[in-house]
C-alpha positions as CSV (number, residue, x, y, z in Angstrom):
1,X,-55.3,16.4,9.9
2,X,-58.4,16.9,10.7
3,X,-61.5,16.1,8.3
4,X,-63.5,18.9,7.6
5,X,-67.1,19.8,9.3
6,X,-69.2,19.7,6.6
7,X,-72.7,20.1,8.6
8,X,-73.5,21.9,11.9
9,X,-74.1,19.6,15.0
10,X,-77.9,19.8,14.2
11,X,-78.0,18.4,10.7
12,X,-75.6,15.5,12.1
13,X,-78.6,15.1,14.4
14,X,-81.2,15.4,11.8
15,X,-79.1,12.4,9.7
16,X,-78.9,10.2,12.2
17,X,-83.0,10.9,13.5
18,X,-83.7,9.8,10.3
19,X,-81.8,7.4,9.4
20,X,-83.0,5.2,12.7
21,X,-86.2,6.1,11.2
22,X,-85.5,5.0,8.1
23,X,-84.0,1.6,9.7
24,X,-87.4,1.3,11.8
25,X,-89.5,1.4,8.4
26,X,-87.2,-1.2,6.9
27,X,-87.3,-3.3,9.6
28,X,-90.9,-3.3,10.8
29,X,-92.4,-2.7,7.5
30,X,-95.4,-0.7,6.0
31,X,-97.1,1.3,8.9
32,X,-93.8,0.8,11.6
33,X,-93.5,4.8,11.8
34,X,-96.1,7.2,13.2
35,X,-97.3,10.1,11.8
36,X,-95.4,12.2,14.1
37,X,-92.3,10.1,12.8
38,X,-93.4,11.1,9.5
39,X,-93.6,14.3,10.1
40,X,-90.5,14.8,12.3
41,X,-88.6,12.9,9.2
42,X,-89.7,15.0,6.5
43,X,-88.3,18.2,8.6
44,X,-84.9,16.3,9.2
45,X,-84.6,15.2,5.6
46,X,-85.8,19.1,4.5
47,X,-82.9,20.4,6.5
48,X,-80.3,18.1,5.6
49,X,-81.2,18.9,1.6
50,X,-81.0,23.2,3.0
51,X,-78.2,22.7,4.3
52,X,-76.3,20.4,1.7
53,X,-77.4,23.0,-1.3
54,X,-76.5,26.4,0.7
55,X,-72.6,24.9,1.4
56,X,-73.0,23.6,-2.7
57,X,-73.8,27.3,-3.5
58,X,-71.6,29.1,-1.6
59,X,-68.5,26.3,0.6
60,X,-66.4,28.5,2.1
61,X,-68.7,31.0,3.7
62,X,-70.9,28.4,4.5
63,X,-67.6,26.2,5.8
64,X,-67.1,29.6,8.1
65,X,-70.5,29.4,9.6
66,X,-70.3,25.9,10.2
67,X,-66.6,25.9,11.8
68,X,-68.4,28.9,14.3
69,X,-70.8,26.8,15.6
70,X,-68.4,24.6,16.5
71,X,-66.1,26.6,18.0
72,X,-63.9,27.1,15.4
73,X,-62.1,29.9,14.4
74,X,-60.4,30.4,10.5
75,X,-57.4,32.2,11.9
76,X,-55.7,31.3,8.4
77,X,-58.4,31.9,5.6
78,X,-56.5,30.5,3.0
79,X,-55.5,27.2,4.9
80,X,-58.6,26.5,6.6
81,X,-60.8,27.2,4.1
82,X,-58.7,24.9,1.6
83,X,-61.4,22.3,2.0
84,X,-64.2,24.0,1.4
85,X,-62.8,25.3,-1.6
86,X,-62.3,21.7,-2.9
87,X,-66.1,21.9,-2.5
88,X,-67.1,24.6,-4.2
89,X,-65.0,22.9,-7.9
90,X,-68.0,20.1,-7.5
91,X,-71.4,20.9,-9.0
92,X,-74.0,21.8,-7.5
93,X,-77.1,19.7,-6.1
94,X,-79.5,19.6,-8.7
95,X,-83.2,20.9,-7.3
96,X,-86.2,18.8,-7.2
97,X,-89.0,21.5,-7.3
């Protein structure tokens, strides 16, 4: 069975951008990144956190959303929106602001 998508294509992206960031800084040390690295991280990280709290607030229409962008169609709701449901018993991300 397959695992379920919990992230478009683009916030998979976005986590690995800045996570090779984040391996440059620990690697090269205090001034290694740019400020355009800085910049482009802070917008990956931002969308990663959207994106991780809108599928905490609402899993299985988020789950749908997701599954279109990859192609995917839920031609059985109540199967292939099973884990996404699993999701939604978790809490939610707390906010930071």
């Amino acid at each position: 069975e397959e695992a379920p998508k919990l992230f478009t294509e683009d916030i998979y992206d976005d986590f690995q951008s800045a996570l090779l960031k984040l391996e440059k800084r620990a690697k090269e040390g205090e001034g290694s990144l740019s400020l355009r690295e800085v910049e482009e991280f802070e917008a990956e990280t931002g969308r990663i956190v959207r994106e991780m709290r809108e599928f905490m607030e609402d899993p299985v229409g988020r789950g749908r959303i997701i599954a279109a962008s990859y192609g995917d169609i839920f031609d059985e709701p109540t199967k292939s929106a099973k884990p996404y449901e699993a999701v939604a018993s978790k809490p939610a991300i707390p906010s930071t602001t």
